[in-house]
C-alpha positions, 0 to 999 in steps of 0.5 A, a space after each residue: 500500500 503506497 503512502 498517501 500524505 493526509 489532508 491536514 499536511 497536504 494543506 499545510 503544504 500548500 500554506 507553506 507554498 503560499 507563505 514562501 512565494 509572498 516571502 519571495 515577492 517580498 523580498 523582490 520588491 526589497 531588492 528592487 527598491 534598494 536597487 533603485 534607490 541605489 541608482 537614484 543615490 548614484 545619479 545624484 553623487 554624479 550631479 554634484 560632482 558635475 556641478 563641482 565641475 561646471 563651478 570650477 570650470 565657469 570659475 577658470 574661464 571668469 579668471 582666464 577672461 579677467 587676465 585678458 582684460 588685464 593683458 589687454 588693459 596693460 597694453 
């Protein structure tokens, strides 16, 4: 005679199934909010440094034009 599993564990399978795929979802959806908020914290670390960049870039280019008015004045 094969061995059949009874009714109460073939549904307490089934609930544990059901609580291993929300833990899954839930986990994904962890995973997918770190990932993204990763990728915002990422995008905003590369804002600052391009806006450090523009700052010393329009701060070399106010001096650069400061030295040719000089140049030009002295001339």
């Amino acid at each position: 005679m094969a061995f059949t599993p009874s009714k109460d564990q073939r549904r307490r399978d089934r609930e544990q199934k059901k609580k291993d795929k929300r833990l899954a979802r839930e986990a994904a959806k962890v995973e997918k909010l770190e990932a993204q908020k990763a990728a915002e914290e990422e995008a905003a670390a590369e804002a600052i440094k391009k806006s450090e960049a523009e700052i010393i870039a329009k701060e070399e280019a106010e001096f650069e034009a400061e030295l040719a008015a000089e140049a030009a004045a002295s001339e």
